[in-house]
C-alpha positions in Angstrom: 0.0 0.0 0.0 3.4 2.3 0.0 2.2 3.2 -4.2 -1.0 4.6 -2.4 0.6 6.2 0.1 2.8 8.3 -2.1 0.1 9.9 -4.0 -2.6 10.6 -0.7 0.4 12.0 1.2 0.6 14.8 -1.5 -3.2 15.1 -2.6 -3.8 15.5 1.8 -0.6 17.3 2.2 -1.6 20.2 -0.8 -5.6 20.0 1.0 -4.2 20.9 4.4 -1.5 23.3 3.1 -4.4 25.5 1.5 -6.3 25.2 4.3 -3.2 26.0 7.0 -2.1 29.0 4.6 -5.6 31.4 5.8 -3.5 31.3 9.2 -0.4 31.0 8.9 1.8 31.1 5.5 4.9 29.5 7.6 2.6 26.7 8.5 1.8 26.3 4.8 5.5 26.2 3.6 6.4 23.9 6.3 3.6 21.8 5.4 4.2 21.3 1.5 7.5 20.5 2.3 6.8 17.9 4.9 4.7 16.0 2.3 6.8 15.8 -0.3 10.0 15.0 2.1 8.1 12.0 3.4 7.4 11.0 0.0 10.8 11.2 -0.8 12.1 9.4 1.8 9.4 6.2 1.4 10.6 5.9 -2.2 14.4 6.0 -1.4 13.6 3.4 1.4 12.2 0.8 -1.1 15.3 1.6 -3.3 17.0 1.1 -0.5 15.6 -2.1 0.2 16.3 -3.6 -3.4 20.2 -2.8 -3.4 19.8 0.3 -5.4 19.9 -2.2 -8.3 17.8 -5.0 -9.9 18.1 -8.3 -12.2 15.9 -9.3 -14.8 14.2 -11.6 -13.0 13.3 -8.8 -10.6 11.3 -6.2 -12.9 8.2 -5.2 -11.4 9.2 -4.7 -7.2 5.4 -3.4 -5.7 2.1 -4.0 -7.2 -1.1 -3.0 -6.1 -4.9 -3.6 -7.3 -8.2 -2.5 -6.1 -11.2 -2.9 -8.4 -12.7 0.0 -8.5 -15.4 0.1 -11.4 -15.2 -3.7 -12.3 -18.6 -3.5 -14.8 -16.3 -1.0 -16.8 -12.9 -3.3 -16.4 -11.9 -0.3 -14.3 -9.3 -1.2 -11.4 -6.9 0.8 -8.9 -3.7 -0.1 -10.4 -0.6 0.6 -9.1 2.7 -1.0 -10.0 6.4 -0.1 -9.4 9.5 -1.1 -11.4 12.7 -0.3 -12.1 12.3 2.8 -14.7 9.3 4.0 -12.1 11.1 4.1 -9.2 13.9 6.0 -10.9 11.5 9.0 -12.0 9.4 9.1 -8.9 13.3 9.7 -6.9 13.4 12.4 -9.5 10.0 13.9 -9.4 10.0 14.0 -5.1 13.7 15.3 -4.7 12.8 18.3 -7.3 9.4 18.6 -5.8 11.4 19.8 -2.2 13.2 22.1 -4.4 10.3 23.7 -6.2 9.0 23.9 -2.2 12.0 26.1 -1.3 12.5 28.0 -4.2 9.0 29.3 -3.9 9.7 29.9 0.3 10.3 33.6 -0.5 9.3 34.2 -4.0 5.4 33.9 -3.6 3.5 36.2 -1.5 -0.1 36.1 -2.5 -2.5 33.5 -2.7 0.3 31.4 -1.0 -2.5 28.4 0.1 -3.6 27.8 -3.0 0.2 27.9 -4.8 1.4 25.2 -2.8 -2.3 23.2 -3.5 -1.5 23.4 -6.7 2.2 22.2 -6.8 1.4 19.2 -4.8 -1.3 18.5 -7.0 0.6 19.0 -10.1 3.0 16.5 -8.1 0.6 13.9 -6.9 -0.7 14.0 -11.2 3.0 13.1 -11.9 3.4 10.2 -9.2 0.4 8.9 -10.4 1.1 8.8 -14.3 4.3 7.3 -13.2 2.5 4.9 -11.3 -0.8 3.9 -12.4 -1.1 0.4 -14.8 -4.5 1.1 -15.7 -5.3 2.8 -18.5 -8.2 5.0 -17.4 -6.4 6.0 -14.1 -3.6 7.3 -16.3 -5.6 9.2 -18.2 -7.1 10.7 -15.2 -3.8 11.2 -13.4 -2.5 12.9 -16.7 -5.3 15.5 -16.4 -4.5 16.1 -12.7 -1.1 17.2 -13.4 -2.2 19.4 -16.5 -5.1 21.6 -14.4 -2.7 22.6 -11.3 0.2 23.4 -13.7 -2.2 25.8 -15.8 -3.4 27.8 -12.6 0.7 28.0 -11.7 1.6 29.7 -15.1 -1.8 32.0 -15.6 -1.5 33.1 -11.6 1.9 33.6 -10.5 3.5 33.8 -13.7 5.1 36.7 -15.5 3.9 39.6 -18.0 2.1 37.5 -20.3 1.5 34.4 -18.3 -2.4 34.3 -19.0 -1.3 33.9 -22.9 1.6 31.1 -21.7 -1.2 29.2 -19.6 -4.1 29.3 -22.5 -1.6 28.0 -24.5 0.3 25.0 -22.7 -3.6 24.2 -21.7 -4.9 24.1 -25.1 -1.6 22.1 -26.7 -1.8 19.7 -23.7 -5.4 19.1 -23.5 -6.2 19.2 -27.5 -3.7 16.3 -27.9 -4.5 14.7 -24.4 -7.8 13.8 -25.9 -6.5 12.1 -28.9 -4.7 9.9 -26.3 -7.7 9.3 -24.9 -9.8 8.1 -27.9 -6.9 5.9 -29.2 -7.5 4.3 -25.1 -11.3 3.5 -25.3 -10.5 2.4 -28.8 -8.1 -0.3 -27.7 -10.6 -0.7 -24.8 -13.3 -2.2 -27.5 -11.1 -3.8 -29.8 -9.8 -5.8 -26.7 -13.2 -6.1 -25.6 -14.6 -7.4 -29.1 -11.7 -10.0 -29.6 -12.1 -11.5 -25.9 -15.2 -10.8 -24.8 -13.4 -8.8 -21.5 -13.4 -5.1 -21.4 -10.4 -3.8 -19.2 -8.1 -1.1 -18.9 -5.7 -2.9 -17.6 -2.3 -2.2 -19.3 -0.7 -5.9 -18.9 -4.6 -7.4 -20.5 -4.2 -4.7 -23.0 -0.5 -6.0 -23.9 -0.3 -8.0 -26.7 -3.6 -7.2 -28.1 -4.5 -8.4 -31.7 -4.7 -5.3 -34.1 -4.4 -4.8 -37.9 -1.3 -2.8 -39.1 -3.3 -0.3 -40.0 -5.2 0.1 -37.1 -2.3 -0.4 -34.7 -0.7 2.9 -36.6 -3.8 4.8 -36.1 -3.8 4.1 -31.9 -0.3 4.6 -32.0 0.2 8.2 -33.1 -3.4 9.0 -30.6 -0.6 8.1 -28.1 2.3 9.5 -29.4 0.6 12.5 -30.3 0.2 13.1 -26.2 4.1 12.2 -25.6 5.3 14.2 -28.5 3.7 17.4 -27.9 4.7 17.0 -24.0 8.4 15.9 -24.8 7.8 18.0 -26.8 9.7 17.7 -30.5 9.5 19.9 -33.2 7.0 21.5 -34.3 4.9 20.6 -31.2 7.0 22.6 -29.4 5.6 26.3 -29.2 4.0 26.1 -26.1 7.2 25.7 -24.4 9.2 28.3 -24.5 6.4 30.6 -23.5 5.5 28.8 -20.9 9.0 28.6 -19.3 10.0 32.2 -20.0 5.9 33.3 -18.1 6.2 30.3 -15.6 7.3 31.3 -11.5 10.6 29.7 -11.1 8.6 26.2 -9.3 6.8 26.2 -12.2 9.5 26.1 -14.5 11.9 23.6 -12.4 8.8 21.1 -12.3 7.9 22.0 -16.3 11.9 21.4 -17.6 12.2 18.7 -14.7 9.2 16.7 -14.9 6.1 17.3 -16.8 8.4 16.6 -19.9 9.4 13.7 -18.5 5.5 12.1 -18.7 6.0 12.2 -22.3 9.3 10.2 -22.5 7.9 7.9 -19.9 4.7 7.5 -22.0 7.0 6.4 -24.9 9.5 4.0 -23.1 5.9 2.5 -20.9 3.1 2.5 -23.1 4.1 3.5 -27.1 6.4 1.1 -27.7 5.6 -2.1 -25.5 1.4 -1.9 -26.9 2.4 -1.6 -29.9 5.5 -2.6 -31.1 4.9 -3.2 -34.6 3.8 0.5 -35.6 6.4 1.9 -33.9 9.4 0.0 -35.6 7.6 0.8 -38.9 8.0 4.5 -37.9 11.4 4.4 -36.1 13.5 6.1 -38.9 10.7 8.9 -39.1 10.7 9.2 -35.6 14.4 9.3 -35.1 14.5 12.3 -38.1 11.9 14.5 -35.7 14.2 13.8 -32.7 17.8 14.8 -35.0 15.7 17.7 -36.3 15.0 18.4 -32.4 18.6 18.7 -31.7 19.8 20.5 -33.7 17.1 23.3 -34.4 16.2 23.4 -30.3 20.2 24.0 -29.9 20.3 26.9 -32.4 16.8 28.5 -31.2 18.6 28.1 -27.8 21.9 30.4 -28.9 19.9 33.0 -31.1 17.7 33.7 -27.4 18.4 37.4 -25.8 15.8 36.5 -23.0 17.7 34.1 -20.2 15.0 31.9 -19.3 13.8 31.4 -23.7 17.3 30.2 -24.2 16.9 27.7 -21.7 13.8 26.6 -22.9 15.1 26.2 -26.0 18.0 24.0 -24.7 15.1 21.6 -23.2 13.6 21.5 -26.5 17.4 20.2 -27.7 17.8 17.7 -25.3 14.7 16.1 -25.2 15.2 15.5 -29.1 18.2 12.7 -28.0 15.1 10.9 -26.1 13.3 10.5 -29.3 16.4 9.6 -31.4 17.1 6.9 -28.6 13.8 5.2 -27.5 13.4 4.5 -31.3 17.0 3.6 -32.1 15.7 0.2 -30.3 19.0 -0.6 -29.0 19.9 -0.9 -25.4 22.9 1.8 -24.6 20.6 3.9 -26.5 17.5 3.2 -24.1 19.8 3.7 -21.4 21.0 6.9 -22.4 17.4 8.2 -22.8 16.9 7.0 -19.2 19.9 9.0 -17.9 18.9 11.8 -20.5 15.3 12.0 -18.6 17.2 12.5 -15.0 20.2 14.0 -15.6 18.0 17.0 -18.0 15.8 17.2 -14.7 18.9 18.4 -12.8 20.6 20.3 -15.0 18.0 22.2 -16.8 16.2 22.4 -13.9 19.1 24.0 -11.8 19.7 26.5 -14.8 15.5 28.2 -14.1 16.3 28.3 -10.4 19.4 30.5 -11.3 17.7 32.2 -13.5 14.9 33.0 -10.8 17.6 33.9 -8.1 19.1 36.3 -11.1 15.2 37.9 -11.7 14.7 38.1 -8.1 17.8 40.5 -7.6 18.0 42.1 -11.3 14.2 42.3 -12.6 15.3 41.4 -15.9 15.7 38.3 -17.9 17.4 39.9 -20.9 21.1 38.8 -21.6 21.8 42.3 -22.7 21.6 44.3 -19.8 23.8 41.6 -17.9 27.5 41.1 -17.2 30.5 40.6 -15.4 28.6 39.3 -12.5 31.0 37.1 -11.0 32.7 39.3 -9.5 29.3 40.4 -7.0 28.1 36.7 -7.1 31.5 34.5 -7.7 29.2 31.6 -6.0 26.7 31.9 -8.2 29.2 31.6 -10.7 31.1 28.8 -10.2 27.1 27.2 -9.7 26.1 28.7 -13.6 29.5 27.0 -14.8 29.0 23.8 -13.7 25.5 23.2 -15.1 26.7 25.3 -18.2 29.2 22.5 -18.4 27.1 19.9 -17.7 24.4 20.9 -20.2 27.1 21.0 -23.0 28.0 17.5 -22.1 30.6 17.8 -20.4 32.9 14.3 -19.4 32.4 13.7 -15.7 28.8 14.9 -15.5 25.7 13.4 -15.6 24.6 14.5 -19.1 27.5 13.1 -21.2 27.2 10.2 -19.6 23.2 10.1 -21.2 24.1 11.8 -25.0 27.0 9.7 -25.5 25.2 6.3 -24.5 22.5 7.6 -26.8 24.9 8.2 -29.3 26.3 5.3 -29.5 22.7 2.9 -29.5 21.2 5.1 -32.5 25.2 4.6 -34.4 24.0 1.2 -34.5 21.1 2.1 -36.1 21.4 4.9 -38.2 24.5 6.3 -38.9 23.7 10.0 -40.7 21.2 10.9 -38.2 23.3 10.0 -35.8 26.5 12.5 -37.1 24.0 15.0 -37.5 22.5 14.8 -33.5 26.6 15.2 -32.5 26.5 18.5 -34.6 24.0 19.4 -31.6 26.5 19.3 -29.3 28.6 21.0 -30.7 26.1 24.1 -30.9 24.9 23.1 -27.3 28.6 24.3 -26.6 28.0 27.6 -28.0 25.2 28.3 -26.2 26.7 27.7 -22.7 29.2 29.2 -23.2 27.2 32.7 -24.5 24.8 32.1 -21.1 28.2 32.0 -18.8 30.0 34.8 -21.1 26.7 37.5 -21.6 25.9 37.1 -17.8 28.9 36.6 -14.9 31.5 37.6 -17.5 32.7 40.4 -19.7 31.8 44.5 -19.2 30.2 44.9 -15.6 26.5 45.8 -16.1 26.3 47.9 -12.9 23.8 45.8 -11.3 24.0 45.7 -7.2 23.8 42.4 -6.4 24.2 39.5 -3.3 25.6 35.7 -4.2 23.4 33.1 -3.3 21.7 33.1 0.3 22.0 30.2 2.7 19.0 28.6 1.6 19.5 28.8 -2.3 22.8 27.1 -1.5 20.9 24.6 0.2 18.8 23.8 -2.9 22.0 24.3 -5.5 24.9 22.5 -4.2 22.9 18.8 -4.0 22.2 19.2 -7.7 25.9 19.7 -8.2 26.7 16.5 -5.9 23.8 14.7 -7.9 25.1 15.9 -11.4 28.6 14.8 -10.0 27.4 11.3 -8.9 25.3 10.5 -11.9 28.4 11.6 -14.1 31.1 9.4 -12.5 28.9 6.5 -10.9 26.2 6.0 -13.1 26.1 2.5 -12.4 23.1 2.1 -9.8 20.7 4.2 -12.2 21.7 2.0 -15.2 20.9 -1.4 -12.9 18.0 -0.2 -11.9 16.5 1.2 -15.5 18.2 -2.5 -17.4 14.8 -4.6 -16.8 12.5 -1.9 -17.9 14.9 -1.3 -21.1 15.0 -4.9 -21.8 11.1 -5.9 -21.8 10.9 -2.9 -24.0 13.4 -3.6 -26.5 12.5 -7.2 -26.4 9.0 -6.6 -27.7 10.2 -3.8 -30.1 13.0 -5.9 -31.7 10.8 -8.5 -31.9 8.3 -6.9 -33.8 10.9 -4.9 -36.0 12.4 -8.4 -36.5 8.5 -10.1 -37.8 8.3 -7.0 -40.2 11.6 -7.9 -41.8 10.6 -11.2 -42.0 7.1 -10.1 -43.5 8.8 -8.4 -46.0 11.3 -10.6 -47.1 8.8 -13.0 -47.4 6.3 -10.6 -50.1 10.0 -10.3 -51.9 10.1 -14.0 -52.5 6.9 -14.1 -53.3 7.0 -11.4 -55.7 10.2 -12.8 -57.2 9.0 -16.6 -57.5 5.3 -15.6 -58.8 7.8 -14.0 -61.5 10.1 -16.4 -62.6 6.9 -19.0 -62.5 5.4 -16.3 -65.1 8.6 -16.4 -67.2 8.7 -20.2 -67.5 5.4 -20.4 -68.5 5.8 -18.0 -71.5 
């Protein structure tokens, strides 16, 4: 009952928080973080508890079902495995963040901000969780609703525009996910005469090519527009440049995330055949990512677009490597979905701390601030470094796996993607040159305050870890990564065969015609 747990702590913990706030806002704070500390340290226990590493024979490690609406083959689902366990560490450290970056930041309506992002929280732990279809729909639309009233309330200039926007992106193609669900509901349901949502009944379910192609891109519309890769990707930068710095650090560090779980869980393991058939497509829109995200990124004058824009880069390696269909590549777009969480995520909440003191985002009217914030600094440098992919942190440790799955697959797209790092190198370097270095801009300034250090330096030690002992993440992600690739291989493998097969046919029906004339 621990997968339970996880998700009432925060839905009770954001409830009393709203509630506490028409007191006291301390209370509140206190509160918020409370919850999602206590979630954090649950799902580091069960790690824990399984060696910080699992075998093959040891995929799925909790499992819980409740029928709910049995009539409807509706059920409480819950169910934990290795690539789970790994994004909820993710999503509940972050979430403590997003709780203290916001401690001083928000000052109005501070009850119903921290409702709100332990909502948005308790929508992500569930789509990470839940094994029933229906539930995951409903979990997805829990963490869209919260994240809208973060962006249109306590966002920037423009932030009703951002919120209208990521709403009607994310809900437009959220329902096209939903009608390729009740559609595999009833073909499921006409084939066996048992209508469930239930993702393992659902696996393996009988479709037509073409049908199966159809319900595929309903999902991958969903993932792709939350990911999100080009040119699905508009709603992102405005929402990160309008979004309060929380909202951005839970955007960047997890809401994109859903979609590269919803590939890795649900696209390619329900239906395998459709995606191989689309792989080389798919793995163009991810290169094309790359590589216009990274120049997007360096043409930016506003601090927190060019960051935005770098997401946009990044997240183009997960597509390249979930359809490589190659294990170091699935890896790497496992480490990719983490170490982009830090990193990316680290970058807003500098950015915030740089609003906070400057009131401007625009890389213009910055400079030579190292000298006023030299901690700050050294901070901006690392993640600079690490966003570039530097050797020794987490996120060359995630491209160059990737790298080196899709070579095996495609090798053009492939040289093109490590062109994107290259420009990825430019742009880091222009954030760390344009803002702490160069002519002083004049700007008064303090370095980072005790408790923004508090939030900062983990991510370093985290970025640090994951880039010289990636070891434990890799174990724990292999089982997920296999069962994947096992039924995606499989099915590329049965189309190559099918086709083969239509080419001997073709060529015997025509030497059988040639004999006879």
């Amino acid at each position: 009952m621990m997968l339970i747990l996880l998700i009432v702590i925060l839905m009770v913990g954001g409830i009393a928080a709203g509630i506490a706030a028409r007191w006291n806002a301390a209370a509140c704070r206190w509160l918020s973080l409370l919850a999602v500390t206590a979630d954090f340290a649950i799902i580091l226990t069960i790690w824990i508890q399984e060696g910080l590493s699992m075998t093959l024979t040891n995929s799925w490690l909790r499992d819980v079902y409740i029928p709910w609406i049995p009539s409807f083959g509706i059920n409480f689902h819950l169910a934990l495995d290795g690539l789970s366990l790994l994004m909820l560490v993710l999503t509940f450290f972050l979430g403590m963040l997003a709780v203290l970056i916001s401690w001083n930041e928000i000052q109005y309506r501070i009850g119903f901000f921290h409702f709100n992002l332990l909502w948005v929280l308790a929508g992500i732990t569930g789509v990470f969780l839940t094994m029933d279809l229906f539930l995951f729909y409903f979990f997805w639309e829990v963490m869209l609703i919260p994240m809208y009233f973060l962006i249109g309330i306590w966002g920037h200039e423009n932030r009703q525009y951002a919120a209208y926007k990521f709403f009607i992106f994310t809900q437009a193609s959220g329902l096209l996910m939903l009608l390729a669900i009740l559609a595999l509901y009833f073909i499921h349901g006409d084939q066996t005469n048992t209508y469930s949502f239930d993702y393992f009944t659902l696996l393996g379910t009988t479709m037509s090519p073409e049908t199966s192609r159809w319900l595929m891109l309903g999902f991958l519309a969903a993932f792709a527009v939350k990911l999100p890769v080009v040119p699905l990707h508009t709603w992102l930068p405005d929402a990160h440049t309008e979004a309060p710095t929380a909202g951005s650090l839970l955007l960047a560090g997890l809401l994109l995330k859903t979609g590269a779980y919803g590939l890795i869980r649900f696209v390619v393991p329900l239906f395998p055949a459709a995606s191989a058939a689309i792989a080389p497509w798919a793995m163009l829109a991810g290169v094309i990512g790359i590589v216009y995200g990274a120049l997007q990124a360096y043409g930016q004058t506003d601090l927190k677009r060019l960051i935005a824009y770098t997401s946009v880069s990044h997240m183009g390696f997960v597509i390249l490597g979930v359809f490589a269909f190659r294990e170091l590549a699935m890896q790497g777009v496992v480490m990719q979905m983490i170490t982009h969480g830090i990193s990316t995520g680290a970058l807003f909440i500098l950015a915030g701390a740089l609003y906070e003191r400057i009131h401007t985002r625009d890389l213009e009217q910055m400079g030579g601030l190292w000298k006023r914030a030299p901690f700050m600094g050294v901070i901006a440098m690392i993640f600079a470094m690490a966003s570039l992919g530097l050797p020794g942190l987490g996120n060359f440790i995630a491209e160059f796996l990737t790298l080196i799955g899709s070579w095996q697959a495609n090798h053009t797209l492939t040289i093109i993607a490590t062109a994107g790092l290259v420009i990825a190198t430019a742009y880091s370097l222009r954030i760390m040159q344009k803002v702490f270095l160069g002519k002083a801009s004049g700007h008064a300034l303090h370095d980072l305050s005790l408790r923004e250090k508090f939030i900062l330096v983990p991510l370093c030690i985290v970025i640090l870890w994951l880039g010289l002992f990636p070891q434990p993440v890799i174990d724990t992600a292999r089982p997920t990564v296999a069962n994947n690739l096992h039924a995606g291989n499989h099915a590329a493998l049965h189309r190559a065969v099918d086709k083969h097969t239509v080419f001997e046919t073709a060529l015997t029906t025509q030497s059988s015609r040639h004999e006879q004339k």
